[in-house]
N, C-alpha and C positions, 0 to 999 in steps of 0.2 A: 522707736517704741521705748518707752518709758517705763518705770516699775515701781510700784505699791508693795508695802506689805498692810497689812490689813489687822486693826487692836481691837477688838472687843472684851480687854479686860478692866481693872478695876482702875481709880485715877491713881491712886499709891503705884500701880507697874508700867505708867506708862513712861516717864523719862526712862527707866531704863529700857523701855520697848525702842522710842525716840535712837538710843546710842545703837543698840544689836539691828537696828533696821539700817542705820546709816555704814556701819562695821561690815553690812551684807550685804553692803554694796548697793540699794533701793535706793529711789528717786521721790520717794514721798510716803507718807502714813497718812491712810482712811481709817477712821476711827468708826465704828459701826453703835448703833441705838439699840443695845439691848437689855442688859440688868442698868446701867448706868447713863449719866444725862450726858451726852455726847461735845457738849458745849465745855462741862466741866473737864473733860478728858483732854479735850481742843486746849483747853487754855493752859492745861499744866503741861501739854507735848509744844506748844508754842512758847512757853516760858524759856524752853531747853536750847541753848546756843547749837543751830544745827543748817546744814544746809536742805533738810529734806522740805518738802512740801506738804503741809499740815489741813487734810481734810474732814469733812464727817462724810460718811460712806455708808447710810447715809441719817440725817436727821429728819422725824416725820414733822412737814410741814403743818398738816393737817390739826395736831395736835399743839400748836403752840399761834400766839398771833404774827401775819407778818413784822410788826412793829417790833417785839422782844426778837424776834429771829435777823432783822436786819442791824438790832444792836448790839446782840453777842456776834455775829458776822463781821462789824465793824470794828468791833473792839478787839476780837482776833487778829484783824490784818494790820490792826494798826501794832499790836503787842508783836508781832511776827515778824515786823517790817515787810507788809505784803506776803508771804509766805502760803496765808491761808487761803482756802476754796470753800464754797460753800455747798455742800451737797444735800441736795433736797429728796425727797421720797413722799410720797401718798398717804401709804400703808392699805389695809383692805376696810370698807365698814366696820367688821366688828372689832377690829383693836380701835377704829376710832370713833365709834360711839358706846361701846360697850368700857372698855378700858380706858381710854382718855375722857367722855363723856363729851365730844365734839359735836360738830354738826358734817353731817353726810350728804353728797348730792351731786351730781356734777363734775366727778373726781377731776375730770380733764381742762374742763374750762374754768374750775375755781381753782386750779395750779398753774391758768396762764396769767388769771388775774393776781395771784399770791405773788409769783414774779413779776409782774408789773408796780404790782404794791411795794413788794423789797425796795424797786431801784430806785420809785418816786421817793421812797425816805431817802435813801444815799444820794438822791439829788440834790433835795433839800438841805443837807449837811455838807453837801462836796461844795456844790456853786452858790448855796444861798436864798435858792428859789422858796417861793412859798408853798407849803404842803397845802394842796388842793384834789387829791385823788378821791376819787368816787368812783365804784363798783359793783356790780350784781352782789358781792359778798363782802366787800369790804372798804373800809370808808376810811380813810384817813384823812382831816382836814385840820388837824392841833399841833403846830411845833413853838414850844416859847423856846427863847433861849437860855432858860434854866438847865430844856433837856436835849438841849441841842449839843453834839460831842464836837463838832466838829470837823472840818475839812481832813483828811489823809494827805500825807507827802507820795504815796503813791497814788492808782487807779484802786478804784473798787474793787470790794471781790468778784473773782468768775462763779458764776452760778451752775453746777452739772445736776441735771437732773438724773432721777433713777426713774427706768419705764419698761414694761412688758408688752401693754399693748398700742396697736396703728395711733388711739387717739393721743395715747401720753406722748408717745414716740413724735408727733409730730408737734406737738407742746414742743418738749426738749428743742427740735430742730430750728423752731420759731421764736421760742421765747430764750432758753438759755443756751448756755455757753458751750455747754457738752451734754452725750447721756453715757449715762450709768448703764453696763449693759447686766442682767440675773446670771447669773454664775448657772443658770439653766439654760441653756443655748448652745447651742451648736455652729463647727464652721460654715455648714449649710445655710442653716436660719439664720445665720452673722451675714453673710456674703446674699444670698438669694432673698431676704424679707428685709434686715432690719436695716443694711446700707443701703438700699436702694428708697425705704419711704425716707430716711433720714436725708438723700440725698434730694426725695421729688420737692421735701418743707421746707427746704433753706432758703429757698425762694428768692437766689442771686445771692444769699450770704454767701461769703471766705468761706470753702468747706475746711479750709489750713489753719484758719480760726475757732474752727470747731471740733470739739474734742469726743473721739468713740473710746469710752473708758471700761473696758474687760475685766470678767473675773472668770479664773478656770479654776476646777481642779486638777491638781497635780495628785497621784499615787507613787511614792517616790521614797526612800527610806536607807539608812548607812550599809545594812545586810538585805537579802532577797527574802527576809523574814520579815524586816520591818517593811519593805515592797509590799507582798500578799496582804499583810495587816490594813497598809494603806487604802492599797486597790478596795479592799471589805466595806472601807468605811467611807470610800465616794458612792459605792453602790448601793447602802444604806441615805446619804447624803440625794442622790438620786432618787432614789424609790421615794424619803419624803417627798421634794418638791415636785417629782410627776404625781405626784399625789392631788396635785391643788387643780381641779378645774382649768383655772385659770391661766395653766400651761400647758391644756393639750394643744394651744397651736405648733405648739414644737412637736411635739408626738406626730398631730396627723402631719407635718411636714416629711418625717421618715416613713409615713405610712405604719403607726405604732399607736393610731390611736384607740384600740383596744387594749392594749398595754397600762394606758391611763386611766383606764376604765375601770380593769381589773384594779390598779393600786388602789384610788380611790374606793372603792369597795372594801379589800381589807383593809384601809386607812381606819375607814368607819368601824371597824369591828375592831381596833386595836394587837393588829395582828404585821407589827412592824420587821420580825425578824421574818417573816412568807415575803411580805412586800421586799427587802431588797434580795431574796433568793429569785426574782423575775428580773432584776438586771444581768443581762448576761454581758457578755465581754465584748458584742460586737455593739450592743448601746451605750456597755460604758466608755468603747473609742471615739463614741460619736460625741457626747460631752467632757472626758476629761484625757491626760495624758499619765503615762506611767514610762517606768524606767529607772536606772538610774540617775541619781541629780544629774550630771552630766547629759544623758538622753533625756530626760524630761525638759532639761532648760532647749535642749534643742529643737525639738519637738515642738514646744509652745512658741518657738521663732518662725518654724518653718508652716506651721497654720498660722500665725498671729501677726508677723512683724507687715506692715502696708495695710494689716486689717484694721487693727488696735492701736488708738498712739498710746495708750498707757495701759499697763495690764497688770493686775493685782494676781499673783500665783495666791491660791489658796492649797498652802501645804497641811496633808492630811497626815494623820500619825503624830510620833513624838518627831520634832523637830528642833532646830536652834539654828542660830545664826549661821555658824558653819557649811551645815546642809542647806541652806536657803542661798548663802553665796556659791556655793556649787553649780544649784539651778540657774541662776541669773550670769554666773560665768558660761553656763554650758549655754543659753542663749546667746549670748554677747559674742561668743564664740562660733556659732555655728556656723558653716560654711554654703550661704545660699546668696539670692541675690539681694532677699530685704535685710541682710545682717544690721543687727543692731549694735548699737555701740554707744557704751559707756559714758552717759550726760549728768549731770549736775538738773538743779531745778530749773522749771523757763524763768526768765525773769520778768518781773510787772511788764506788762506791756502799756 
């Protein structure tokens, strides 16, 4: 198992994010879509002389064409020397017709077609071939060699999708390289729901080839004051996203899903400090870990390593690199049978 830290800040902090992620001992940076264009963040953390693994964690497909997204994708790996991954995400209808002004429909099968459109470009520019793709959604049949970049001295990028539900998830399994797994999830719904449809889709693919990429929270802090602090504000981080519909299949999975009921209710009424006083302590072990860094990095070994090959700690509270090598030592360290141990990036395969 692997380790991420995770940048969603401005493009001015991300080399110095790029050095304090590699200082803390991580095995790569996902870069997330939020105030900021994720591509521009990709390209000044892929500028930076580093060993880590440079992703978007993730970027919405949905919102841009596959054509521009398969050539900022290219132009990453090729500046990276292969470094880069491509991580794709949906997002929900209204950020993508209300906020992007996209078109809606089909979320699942127009993200198996979006990935098949990607690697028809990267085809066309790796081997030569003629761009010929046609699709329910998307057409690409124009490459002159004005806007052709070019062949790569490595492999293409890998593509990881991000997905919550049976249809995406068997997208991911079929069409790309890895999934993205919501930092709303449980060891239960990790091990009993999402590895098993992941495992029914591969449909004879390498599953050794295929990458289940975690995000957890961590409640974790230097004193048992910055702990409590922490713990506060996964419970809050909780409360929103049981909030969403769209995630009570985890709820009714622990038999909680009136719990989702309730949030959603005062979601709507904007009553967000009631909503995380309904996480109590025994749902919040069900999605994250607490402790000290030391216990929390073990903790996420001893649920996580043979689950996850790569797993993004998402640390709550004030942090730094310090406390963040702590956790990832206290993993690395743990004494179990999946212990993990300290790797460098994969290389192009």
């Amino acid at each position: 198992m692997r380790f991420d830290s995770t940048f969603a800040g401005a493009p001015a902090d991300v080399a110095a994010a790029v050095a304090a992620a590699q200082d803390a001992g991580y095995d790569g940076l996902t870069i997330a879509e939020l105030r900021h264009d994720p591509f521009v963040v990709a390209t000044l953390a892929c500028a930076v002389p580093a060993r880590l693994r440079i992703g978007t964690g993730v970027a919405i497909a949905f919102a841009r064409s596959p054509m521009t997204v398969a050539q900022s994708a290219w132009d990453l790996h090729r500046l990276s020397d292969g470094r880069f991954e491509l991580g794709l995400g949906s997002q929900i209808e209204p950020h993508i017709t209300k906020r992007f002004s996209m078109p809606w429909g089909q979320p699942a099968a127009r993200m198996r077609e979006y990935i098949a459109a990607v690697r028809a470009i990267w085809a066309a520019w790796q081997d030569g071939t003629r761009l010929t793709f046609r699709g329910e959604f998307y057409t690409h049949t124009l490459m002159t060699p004005m806007f052709n970049p070019g062949p790569l001295t490595v492999p293409p990028p890998r593509i990881q999708l991000a997905a919550v539900g049976p249809l995406m998830i068997a997208v991911a399994a079929q069409a790309a390289d890895g999934l993205i797994v919501h930092p709303f999830t449980t060891h239960g719904y990790l091990t009993e729901v999402i590895t098993p449809l992941v495992e029914r889709h591969l449909s004879g693919r390498d599953r050794g080839a295929f990458e289940l990429n975690g995000q957890v929270m961590v409640a974790t802090g230097a004193n048992e004051r910055e702990e409590r602090s922490a713990v506060e504000e996964v419970k809050a981080q909780l409360a929103f996203y049981g909030s969403t519909p769209a995630y009570r299949p985890v709820w009714e999975h622990h038999g909680l899903g009136a719990l989702g009921d309730e949030l959603n209710r005062l979601s709507k009424r904007g009553l967000w400090h009631e909503m995380a006083g309904l996480i109590d302590d025994a749902t919040f072990d069900h999605f994250a870990v607490r402790g000290t860094p030391e216990e929390a990095g073990a903790e996420l070994a001893r649920r996580y390593a043979g689950r996850f090959d790569r797993l993004a700690p998402t640390l709550m509270g004030p942090h730094g690199p310090a406390l963040a090598a702590r956790v990832i030592a206290g993993a690395r360290n743990a004494p179990h049978p999946g212990r993990v141990t300290p790797t460098g990036p994969r290389p192009p395969e």
